[in-house]
N, C-alpha and C positions, 0 to 999 in steps of 0.2 A: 504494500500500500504506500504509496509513492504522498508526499504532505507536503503543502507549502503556506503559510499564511491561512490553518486550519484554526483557531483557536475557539469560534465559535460555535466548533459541534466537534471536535477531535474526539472529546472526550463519550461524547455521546454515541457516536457513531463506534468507536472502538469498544463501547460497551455493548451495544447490540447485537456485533459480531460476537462482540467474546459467547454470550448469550446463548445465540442459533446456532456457535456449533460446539458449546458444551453439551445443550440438548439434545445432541445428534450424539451424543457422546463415543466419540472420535480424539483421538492424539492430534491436538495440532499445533501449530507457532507462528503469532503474528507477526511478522515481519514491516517493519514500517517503518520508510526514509524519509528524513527531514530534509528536505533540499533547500537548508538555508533559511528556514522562516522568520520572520522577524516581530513578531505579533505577539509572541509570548505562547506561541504552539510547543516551542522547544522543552519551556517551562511544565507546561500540562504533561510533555512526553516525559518527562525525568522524573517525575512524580508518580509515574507507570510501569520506571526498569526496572524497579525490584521484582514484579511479578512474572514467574517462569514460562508464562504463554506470549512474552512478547520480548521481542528484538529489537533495537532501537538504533537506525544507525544514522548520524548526522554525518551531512558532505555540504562543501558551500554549493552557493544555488548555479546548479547548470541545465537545471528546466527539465521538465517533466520525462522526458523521451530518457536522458542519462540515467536520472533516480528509478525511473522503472526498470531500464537495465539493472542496476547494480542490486535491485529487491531480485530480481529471478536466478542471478546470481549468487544470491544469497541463500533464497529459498531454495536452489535444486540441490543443495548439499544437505538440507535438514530433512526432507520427504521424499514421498512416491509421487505424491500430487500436490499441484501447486497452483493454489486460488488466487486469480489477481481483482482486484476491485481498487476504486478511488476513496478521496478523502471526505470527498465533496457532500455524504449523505444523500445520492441520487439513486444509488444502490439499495434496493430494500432487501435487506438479510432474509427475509420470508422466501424468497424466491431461490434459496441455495438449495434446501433439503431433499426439492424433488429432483435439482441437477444434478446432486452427492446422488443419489439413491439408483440415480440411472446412471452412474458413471461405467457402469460394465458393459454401457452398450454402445460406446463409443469411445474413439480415443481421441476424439476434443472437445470440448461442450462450452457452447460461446450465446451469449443472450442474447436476443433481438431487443431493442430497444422502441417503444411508440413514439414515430416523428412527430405528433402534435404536442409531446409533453416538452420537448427541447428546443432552444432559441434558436433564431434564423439563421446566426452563422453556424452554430454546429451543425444544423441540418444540413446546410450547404456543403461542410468543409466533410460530412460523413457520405452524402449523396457522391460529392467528386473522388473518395476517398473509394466508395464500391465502384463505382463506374470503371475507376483504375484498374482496380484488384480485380471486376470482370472479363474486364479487357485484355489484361496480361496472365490472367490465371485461371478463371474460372468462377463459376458462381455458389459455390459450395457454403461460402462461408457470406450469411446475409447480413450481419454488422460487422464490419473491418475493425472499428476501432471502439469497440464494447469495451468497458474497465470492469468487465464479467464474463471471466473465462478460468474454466477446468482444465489444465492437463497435463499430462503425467512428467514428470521431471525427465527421464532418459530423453523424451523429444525435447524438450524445452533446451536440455543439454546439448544436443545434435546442431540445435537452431542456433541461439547463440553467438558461437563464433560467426557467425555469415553476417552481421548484423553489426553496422556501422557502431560504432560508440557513442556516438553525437549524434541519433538520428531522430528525428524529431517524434516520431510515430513507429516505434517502433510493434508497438501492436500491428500495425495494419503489414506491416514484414512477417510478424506472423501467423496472420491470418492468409494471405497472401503464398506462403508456405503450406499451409495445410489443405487450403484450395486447389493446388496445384497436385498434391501427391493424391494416392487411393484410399487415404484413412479416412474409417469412418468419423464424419465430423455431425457434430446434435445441433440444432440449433432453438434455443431455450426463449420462450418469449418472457417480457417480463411486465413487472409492473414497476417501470423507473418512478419515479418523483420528483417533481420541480424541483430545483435548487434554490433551496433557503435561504441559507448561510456560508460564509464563509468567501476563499476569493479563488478563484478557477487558478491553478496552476498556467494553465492554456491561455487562458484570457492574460494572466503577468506575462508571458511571452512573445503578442503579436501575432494572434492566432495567424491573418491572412497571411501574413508574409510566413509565419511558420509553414501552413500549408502548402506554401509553391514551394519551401524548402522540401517538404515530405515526399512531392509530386517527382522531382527530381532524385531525391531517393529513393522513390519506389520503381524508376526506373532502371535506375543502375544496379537494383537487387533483383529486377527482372534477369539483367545481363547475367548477374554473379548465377542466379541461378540454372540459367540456359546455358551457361558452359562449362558447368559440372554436374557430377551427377546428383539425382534427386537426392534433397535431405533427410527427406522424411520420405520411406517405403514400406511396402508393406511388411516387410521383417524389422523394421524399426520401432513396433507395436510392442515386441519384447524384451522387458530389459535386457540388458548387455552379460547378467550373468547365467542367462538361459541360451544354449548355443540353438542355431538355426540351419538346418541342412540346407544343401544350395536349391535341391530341389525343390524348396516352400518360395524361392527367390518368383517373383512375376516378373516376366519380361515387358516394358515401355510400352503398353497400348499405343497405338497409331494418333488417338484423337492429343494423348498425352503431348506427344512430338510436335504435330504442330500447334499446341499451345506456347510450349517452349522457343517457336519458330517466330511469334508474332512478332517482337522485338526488333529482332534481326530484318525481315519484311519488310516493317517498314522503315526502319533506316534503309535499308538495300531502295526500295521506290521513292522515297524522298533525296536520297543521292544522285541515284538515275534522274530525274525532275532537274536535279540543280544542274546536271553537267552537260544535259544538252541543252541547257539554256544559259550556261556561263557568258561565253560569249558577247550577251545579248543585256546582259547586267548592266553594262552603262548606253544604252543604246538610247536615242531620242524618243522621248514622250511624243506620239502622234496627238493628232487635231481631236480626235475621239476620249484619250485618254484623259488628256488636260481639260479637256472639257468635265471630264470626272473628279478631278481632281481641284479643278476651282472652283464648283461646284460644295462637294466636300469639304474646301477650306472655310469655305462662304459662310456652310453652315454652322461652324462654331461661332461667327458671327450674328447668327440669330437668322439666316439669309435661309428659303427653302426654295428646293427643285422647285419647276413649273410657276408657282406664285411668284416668286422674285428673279428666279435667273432662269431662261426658257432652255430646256434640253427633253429629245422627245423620247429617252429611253425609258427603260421601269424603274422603280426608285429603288431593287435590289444592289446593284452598282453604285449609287452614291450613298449609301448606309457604310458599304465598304470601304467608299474614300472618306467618308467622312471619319472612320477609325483610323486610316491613314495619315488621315491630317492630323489628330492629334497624337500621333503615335511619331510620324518624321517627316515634318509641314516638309512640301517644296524638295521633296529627295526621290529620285529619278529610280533613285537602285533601290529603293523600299519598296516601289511601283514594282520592278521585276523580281524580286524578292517575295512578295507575294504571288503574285502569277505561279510562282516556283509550285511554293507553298499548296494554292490552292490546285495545279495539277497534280503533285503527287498526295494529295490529300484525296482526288477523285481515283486513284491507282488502289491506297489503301481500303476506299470501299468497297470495289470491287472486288479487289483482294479478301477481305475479312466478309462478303457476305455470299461471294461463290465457292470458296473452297470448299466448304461443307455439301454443297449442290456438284458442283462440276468435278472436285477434285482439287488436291493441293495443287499440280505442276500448272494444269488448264487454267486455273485461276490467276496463279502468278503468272503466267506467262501471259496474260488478257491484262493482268495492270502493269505491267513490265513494258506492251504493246504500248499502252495508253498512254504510261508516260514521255514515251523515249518521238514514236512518230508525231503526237500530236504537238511536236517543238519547231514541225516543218514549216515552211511559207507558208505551204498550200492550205494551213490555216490560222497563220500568224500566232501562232499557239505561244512565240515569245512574251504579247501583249498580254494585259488584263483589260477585256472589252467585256460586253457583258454576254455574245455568247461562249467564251472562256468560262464564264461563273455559271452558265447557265449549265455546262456538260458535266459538270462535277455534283452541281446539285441535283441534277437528273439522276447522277450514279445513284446517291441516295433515294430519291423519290421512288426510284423505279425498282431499283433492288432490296430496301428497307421490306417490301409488303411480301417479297420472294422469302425471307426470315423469317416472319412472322406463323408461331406455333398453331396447328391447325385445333379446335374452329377456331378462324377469327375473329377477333370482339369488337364492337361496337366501337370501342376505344379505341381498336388497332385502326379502325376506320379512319377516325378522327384524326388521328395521328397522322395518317397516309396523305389527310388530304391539307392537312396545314401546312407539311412538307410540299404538297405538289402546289399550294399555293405562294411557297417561296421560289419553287420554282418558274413560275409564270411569272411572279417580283423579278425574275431575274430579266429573261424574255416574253413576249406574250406569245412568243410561238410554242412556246410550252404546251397548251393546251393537244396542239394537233399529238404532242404522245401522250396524252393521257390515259388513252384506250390500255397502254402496256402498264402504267401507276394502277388502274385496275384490275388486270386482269386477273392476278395474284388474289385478289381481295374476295373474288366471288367465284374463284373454282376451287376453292376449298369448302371443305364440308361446312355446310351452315349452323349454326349454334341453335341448338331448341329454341330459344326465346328471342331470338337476331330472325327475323322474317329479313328479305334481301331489300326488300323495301330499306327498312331500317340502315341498313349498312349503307345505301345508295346515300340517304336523307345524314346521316352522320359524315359520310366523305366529304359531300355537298358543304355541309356546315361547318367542315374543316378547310376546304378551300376559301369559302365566301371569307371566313372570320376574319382574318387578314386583311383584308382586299375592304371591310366594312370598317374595321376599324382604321382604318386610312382615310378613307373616304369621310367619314365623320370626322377626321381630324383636319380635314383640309375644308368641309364645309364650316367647321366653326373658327377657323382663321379666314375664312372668307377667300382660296385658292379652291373651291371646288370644281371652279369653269377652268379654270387655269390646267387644272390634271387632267378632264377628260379632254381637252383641247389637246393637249400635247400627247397625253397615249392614244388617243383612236384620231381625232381629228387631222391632226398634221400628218401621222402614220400612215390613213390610208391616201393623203396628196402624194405624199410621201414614196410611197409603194406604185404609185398610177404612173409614176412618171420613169421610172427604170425602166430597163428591158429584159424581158425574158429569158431567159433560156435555158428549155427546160429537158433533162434526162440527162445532161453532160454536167460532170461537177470537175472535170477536169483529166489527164489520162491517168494521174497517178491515183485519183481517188475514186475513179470510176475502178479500175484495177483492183482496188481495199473492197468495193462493196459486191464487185461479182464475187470474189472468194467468197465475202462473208454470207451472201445468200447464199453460194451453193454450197455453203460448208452446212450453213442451217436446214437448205432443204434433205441434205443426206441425213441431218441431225435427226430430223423428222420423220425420215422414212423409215429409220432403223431403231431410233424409241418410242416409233408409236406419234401418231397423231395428237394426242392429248398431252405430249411434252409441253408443259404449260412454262420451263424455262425457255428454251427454243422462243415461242410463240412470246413470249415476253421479249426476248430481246430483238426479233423481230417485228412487232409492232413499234417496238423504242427506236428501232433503224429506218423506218418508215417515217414514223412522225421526226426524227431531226432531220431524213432528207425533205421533208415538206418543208420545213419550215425556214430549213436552207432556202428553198426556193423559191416560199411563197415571198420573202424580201423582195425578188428580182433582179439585184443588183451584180447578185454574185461574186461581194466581196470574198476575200477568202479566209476572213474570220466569221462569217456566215455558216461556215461546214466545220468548223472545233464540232459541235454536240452530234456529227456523226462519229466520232469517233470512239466515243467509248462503245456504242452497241458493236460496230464491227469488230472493233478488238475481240471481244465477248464470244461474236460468231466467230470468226475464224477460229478461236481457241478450243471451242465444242468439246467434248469427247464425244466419237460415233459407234456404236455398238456391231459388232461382225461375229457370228459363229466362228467364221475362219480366222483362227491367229493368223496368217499369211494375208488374207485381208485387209483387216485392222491394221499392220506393217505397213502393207502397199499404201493402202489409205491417209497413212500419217505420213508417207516418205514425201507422199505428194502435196501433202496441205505444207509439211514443214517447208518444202521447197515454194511452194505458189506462195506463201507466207512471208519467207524472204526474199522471192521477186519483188512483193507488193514492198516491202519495207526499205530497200534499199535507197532507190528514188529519196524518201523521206532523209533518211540515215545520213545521206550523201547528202543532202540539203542542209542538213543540220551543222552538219560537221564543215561548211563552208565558210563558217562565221568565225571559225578559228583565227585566230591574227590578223581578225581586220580593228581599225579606230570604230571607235562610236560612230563618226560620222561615215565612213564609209560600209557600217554595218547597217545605217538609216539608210543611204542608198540604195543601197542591195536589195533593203525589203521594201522601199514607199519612193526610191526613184527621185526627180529633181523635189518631188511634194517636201521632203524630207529637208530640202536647203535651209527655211527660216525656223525647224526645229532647231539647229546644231549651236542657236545664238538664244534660245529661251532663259537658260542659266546665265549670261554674261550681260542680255538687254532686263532680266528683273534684277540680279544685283545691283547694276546701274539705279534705276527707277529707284530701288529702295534707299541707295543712298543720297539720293538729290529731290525724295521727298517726303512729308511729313502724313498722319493719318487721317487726317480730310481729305487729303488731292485722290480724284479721283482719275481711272485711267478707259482710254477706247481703244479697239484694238481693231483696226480694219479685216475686211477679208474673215477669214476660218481659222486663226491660231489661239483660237484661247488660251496656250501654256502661259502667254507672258503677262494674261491675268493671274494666270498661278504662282508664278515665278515671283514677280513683284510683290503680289500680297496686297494690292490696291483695289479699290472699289471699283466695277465695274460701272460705267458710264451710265448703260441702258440693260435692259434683265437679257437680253439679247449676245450670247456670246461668239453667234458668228452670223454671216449673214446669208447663209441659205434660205433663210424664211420667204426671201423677196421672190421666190420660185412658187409660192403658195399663198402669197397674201398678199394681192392688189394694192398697191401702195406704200407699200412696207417702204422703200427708198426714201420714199416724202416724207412720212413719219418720221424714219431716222433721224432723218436731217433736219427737220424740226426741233427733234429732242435733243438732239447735241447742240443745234443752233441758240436756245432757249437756257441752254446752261451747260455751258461748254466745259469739258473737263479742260483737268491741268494739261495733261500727257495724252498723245496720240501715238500710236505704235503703224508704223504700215510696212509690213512684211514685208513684200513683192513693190517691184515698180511696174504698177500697173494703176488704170484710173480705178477708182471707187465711185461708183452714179452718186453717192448719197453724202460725198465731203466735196463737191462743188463750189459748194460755200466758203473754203478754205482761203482760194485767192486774200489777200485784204482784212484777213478776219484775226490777225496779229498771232501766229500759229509762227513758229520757225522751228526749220533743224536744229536740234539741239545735239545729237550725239547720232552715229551711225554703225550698227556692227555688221562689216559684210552689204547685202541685199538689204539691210533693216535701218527702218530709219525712224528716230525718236522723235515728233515733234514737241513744244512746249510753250504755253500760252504764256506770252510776255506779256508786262503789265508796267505800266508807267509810276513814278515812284508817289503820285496821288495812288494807285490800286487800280485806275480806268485803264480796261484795256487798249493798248494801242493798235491800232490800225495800219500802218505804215511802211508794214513788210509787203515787196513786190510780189510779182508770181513766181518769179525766180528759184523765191526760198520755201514757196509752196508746192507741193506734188501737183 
C-alpha cells in the first residue's frame, strides 16, 4: 500500500483492512510505503510499527509508480500472494473475501472498477490506459490500473525485473503482462467509493503529463516484451520449487505472435510512410494547401471557414489545420509531417483490422501497398489535401463495421455512421461509398430486438448528428447561407465547368485497378458469392473511383481514396483445391503486382536529391514558381508591419496570407469565384477601393481585371522576391493618402 499525504483516513483505512482479513483469518502482513508524506501521515505510521501485521517502510517522495514498486518488492519475499490496494479509502475491504475465496481459480484476480463513481480525469487517463493495453496486448484484463489486485508472488517475481524503476504506472505493465500470456486472469467487479479524504498521490504528480509519460512506457514495454520470451507462461503458474516437465510447456499460439507483432507493424508502416515521402518534407505549400492553412490560422483568431474567409471544401480539413496552426503556425515540414502521419496511420488500419479476416502477410502486404505507392504523382499522395484525409478515414469507416462482433448492435450502428459522417467532413464524395460502410452492418445476423429498420434509422442518426450539429452552429453565428453556398452551391458551378473524362484515370492507375478487380472477381469465385469482404472492398473501389470522377477535373489528388480498396484487392487471399494452383495463382498476382507498383516506386524514388524548388516543379510545373518565395515575401511582410495592417493577395496564392500572418483584405482568398459569380470583379474592386489594405502581394506579372484602380491610387513597389512583387500604400506625413505615384510604379 503505497501513502502519501494520507493523514486523514490512514488510520482508518488500515484499520479496516486489518479487520476483513483477520476475519478471513488468514496469515498476512501489511506492507505500507510512505513516499515522503508531509502531513503528519509518517507520525500516525510510527504509532502502528510496533504491531507485527504491518511493515512500514519510509523513502523520500518519488511518486506513486517507485513506492508501488518497492511495496511488491517487499511483499514477494514475505508470501505466496500478494494484495495490492491504495491509501486513498476508494477500496472497500468488503469486496476482498469473495476475491480471496476464488483465488484457486485463477492466477490473477484484478477489480473492475464503476466509471461513474471516479472523476473525469481518471476516467480518461484509465479509458486511454485500456485502449493501450488493448491494442498492444489484449483485452483480458478490463481495468489496467485497478489498486485491486490478487496474485501470486512467483509471477509478480518473474515481472518485476522487466519493469522500469521510474515508471509511472506500473500497474498497467502488469496488467498488460498478464493480458498478453494464457493465465487464467478473474476479473472482480467492485463497489469502489468516492474519495473522501485525503490527497491523491497521482493528483501531487501531474497526473496529465504523468500519463503521456506512462503512454510512452507502455510502449517500450510492448518492445521489451516482443523481443523476448513471454514472462508469464503457462508453467509459470507453479512455483519454482515444483519442477515442470517440458512436455506441460504450450507452444506460442498463432493469435499470440501477432499480438507481439503489433508494435513492430506499425513502426515498420509508419517508417515506410516517412521514407517515401522524405524527399518531399520541404517541398512548396500549393495554392490548395495554404488555403488550409490560412484558413486554420484564421481560426484561432476567432475567423471561421465559409462565414468569414470563403473556401469550398468540407470543414474536415480545416479542423486539421487548424490543430496545425497551433501546434507549428506557418511551418511547411509540419504540413508534410502530417500527411506522413496520416498515410501510415490509414496502413495501420488496414493492417490491424484485416489481418484477422485476410490473414497476417495479405494484410500487411495491403498497408505496406498503401503506404509506399500512394506517395506517387499520380496522386500527389506527398500533399495533405482533403482527398488524402478522406482515404484514410474511409480505411476506418469502411473496415471499422468488417470488426464488429456479430449481431450487430444498434450502437455499433451509431458508431458506423458518425464515422462515415467524418468521412463525408472530409469529402462529400464520401457518400457515393457508403453502400460498402454498410454493407458489413446488415449481412450479419440481426439481433432479436434490432429489426433492420432500426439499425438503418440508428446509422442515419449517426451520420446526420455531425452534419446537424454544425449546421446549428453556423445558423446561430449567422454563417448558415455562407456553408450551404460554398459546399453545394459553388461545388456544383464548380463541377459544371470541368471536363470529363471518364473510365481513364490514367495508365499506371488504370493498370492498379484491372489487377484489383480481377484479383476480387477470382476472390469471389473461389469463396463463394456471399464473400461479404471481397464485396466490401469492392463497393469501397467503386465508390472512390466515382467520386474520382464525379469532380471532372481529374486532378491527381482526386484518385489518393482509390487506393487503399485496390491495395486490399490485389492483396486477396484466393482459395484453390490444387496446391499447384494456388502457387501458379500467387506467382502471377505477385508478379502483375509488381508490374503495377513499379511505375509508382520509380516515381517516388525520383524526388531523391532534388531542392524544394525543383521538387515543386516536378510535381505542379511553372504553377509552383510564386510558391518557392511564400516563406521569404511573409517574413518580409511580418517585419515591416504591425497587427492592424491588413494584406490582399492577387490571383490564387493564399500561402502568403499564411506566411505573413496578416489579415486578409476580403473573406475571399483567391479569385476563382469570378468564374461563378457575375460580378464578383466589381465587387472586388469596390471592396478594396473602399478601404484599401496596407500590402498588396501580386504573384505573376500579369493584369488582375479587378486592381485597375491601382494607377494613381498611391500603391508602390515596395520590395520584390523573384516574379513577386510587394506593393505598399504610402501615406503623407498628415496620414492622407497620397496620390502621386505614376503608372510606372503600378502593375
Amino acid at each position: 500500500m503505497p501513502v502519501y499525504n494520507e493523514a486523514a483516513c490512514i488510520k482508518q483505512v488500515l484499520t479496516s483492512w486489518t479487520s476483513t482479513l483477520t476475519q478471513l483469518r488468514i496469515r498476512f502482513r501489511l506492507v505500507v510505503i510512505d513516499d515522503g508524506s508531509t502531513d503528519g501521515t509518517a507520525k500516525i505510521l510510527e504509532s502502528l510499527g510496533g504491531e507485527p501485521w504491518i511493515d512500514i517502510i519510509t523513502q523520500k517522495n518519488a511518486g506513486h509508480g517507485p513506492a508501488l514498486l518497492t511495496a511488491y518488492a517487499h511483499a514477494v519475499q514475505l508470501a505466496a500472494w500478494v494484495f495490492q490496494t491504495d491509501s486513498d479509502d476508494e477500496m472497500d475491504p468488503a469486496d476482498f473475501p469473495t476475491l480471496w475465496q476464488r483465488k484457486d481459480r485463477f492466477e490473477a484476480g484484478f477489480g473492475v472498477r464503476q466509471r461513474s463513481q471516479r472523476g473525469a480525469v481518471r476516467r480518461a487517463i484509465t479509458a486511454i490506459s485500456r485502449w493501450m493495453v488493448r491494442l498492444l496486448f489484449g483485452d483480458a484484463v478490463k481495468d489496467v490500473n485497478v489498486p485491486f489486485r490478487l496474485i501470486p508472488s512467483h509471477l509478480l517475481r518473474a515481472l518485476l525485473p522487466a519493469i522500469p524503476p521510474k515508471s509511472f504506472a506500473p500497474n498497467v505493465m502488469i496488467a498488460a503482462a498478464f493480458a498478453q500470456s494464457e493465465l487464467r486472469v478473474y476479473n472482480h467487479p467492485l463497489r469502489n467509493r468516492p474519495r473522501q479524504t485525503g490527497i491523491s498521490i497521482k493528483r501531487e504528480l501531474s497526473i496529465l503529463f504523468g500519463a503521456a509519460r506512462a503512454l510512452w512506457q507502455i510502449l517500450f514495454f510492448s518492445i521489451k516484451l516482443a523481443s523476448k520470451p513471454p514472462l508469464l507462461r503457462a508453467n509459470t503458474v507453479t512455483p519454482p520449487a515444483r519442477s515442470e516437465s517440458p512436455g506441460n510447456l504450450r507452444a506460442e499460439p498463432k493469435w499470440l505472435l501477432v499480438r507481439r507483432s503489433v508494435f513492430p507493424v506499425i513502426v515498420l508502416l509508419f517508417v515506410a510512410a516517412l521514407v517515401v515521402r522524405w524527399p518531399n518534407l520541404h517541398q512548396p505549400v500549393n495554392r490548395d494547401i495554404s488555403a488550409y492553412a490560412t484558413i486554420g490560422a484564421r481560426m484561432h483568431d476567432g475567423q471561421w471557414p465559409y462565414r468569414d474567409l470563403f473556401d469550398h471544401k468540407q470543414p474536415l480539413i480545416y479542423a486539421v489545420f487548424w490543430l496545425l496552426g497551433a501546434i507549428a503556425p506557418r511551418s511547411n515540414v509540419a504540413i508534410q509531417i502530417t500527411a506522413v502521419l496520416i498515410a501510415g496511420f490509414g496502413g495501420v488500419i488496414v493492417w490491424g483490422v484485416l489481418h484477422r479476416l485476410i490473414g497476417f502477410s495479405a494484410a500487411l502486404a495491403a498497408a505496406f501497398l498503401l503506404v509506399t505507392i500512394g506517395a506517387a504523382r499520380a496522386f500527389e499522395g506527398t500533399d495533405l489535401n482533403t482527398e488524402h484525409l478522406l482515404a484514410t478515414v474511409m480505411c476506418l469507416a469502411v473496415l471499422l463495421p468488417l470488426s464488429f462482433r456479430s449481431p450487430v448492435t444498434l450502437r455499433n450502428a451509431a458508431i458506423a455512421g458518425i464515422i462515415a459522417a467524418f468521412a463525408v467532413g472530409a469529402k462529400a464524395v464520401a457518400v457515393l461509398a457508403m453502400p460498402a460502410v454498410m454493407l458489413p452492418l446488415f449481412c450479419h445476423p440481426l439481433h432479436v430486438r434490432d429489426r433492420w429498420f432500426a439499425k438503418v434509422g440508428m446509422f442515419a442518426l449517426g451520420v446526420s448528428a455531425p452534419w446537424m450539429i454544425l449546421i446549428l452552429f453556423y445558423a446561430a453565428d449567422g454563417g448558415l447561407t455562407d456553408l450551404l453556398w460554398a459546399n453545394i452551391g459553388y461545388n456544383i458551378n464548380y463541377v459544371a465547368t470541368l471536363r470529363p473524362q471518364y473510365l481513364f484515370f490514367g495508365a499506371s492507375i488504370n493498370a492498379l485497378l484491372v489487377v484489383a478487380i480481377t484479383v476480387g472477381a477470382i476472390r469471389l469465385l473461389t469463396f463463394g458469392a456471399r464473400d461479404r469482404i471481397c464485396w466490401t472492398a469492392l463497393l469501397w473501389l467503386v465508390g472512390a473511383a466515382a467520386g474520382a470522377k464525379i469532380g471532372r477535373g481529374d486532378f491527381p489528388h482526386y484518385f489518393a481514396p482509390i487506393v487503399p480498396p485496390a491495395a486490399i484487392l490485389v492483396c486477396m487471399p484466393v482459395r484453390f483445391d490444387r496446391k499447384s494452383s494456388r502457387r501458379c495463382f500467387n506467382f502471377i498476382r505477385v508478379a502483375a503486382v509488381i508490374g503495377v507498383a513499379i511505375p509508382f516506386l520509380r516515381d517516388v524514388s525520383g524526388g531523391y536529391g532534388l531542392t524544394p524548388a525543383q521538387i515543386g516543379w516536378r510535381m505542379f510545373d511553372v504553377e509552383s514558381v510564386p510558391w518557392n518565395y511564400q516563406k521569404r515575401v511573409g517574413t518580409w511582410l511580418r517585419a515591416h508591419s504591425n497587427a492592424k495592417d491588413r494584406l490582399f493577395v492577387a490571383g490564387a496564392e493564399p500561402g502568403f496570407y499564411w506566411q505573413s500572418s496578416l489579415q486578409p483584405a476580403t473573406k475571399y482568398l483567391y479569385d476563382y469565384v469570378s468564374t461563378f459569380v457575375p460580378g464578383f470583379n466589381n465587387t472586388l474592386a469596390e471592396a478594396l477601393q473602399s478601404k484599401p489594405p496596407r500590402f498588396i502581394v501580386l504573384p505573376e506579372r500579369r493584369d488582375y481585371a479587378y486592381l485597375g484602380w491601382l494607377s494613381g491610387s498611391g500603391y508602390h513597389v515596395t520590395a520584390q522576391f523573384g516574379p513577386v512583387r510587394v506593393l505598399e500604400l504610402r501615406q503623407s506625413s498628415t496620414g492622407e493618402i497620397s496620390t502621386d505615384f505614376g503608372q510606372g510604379q503600378c502593375p
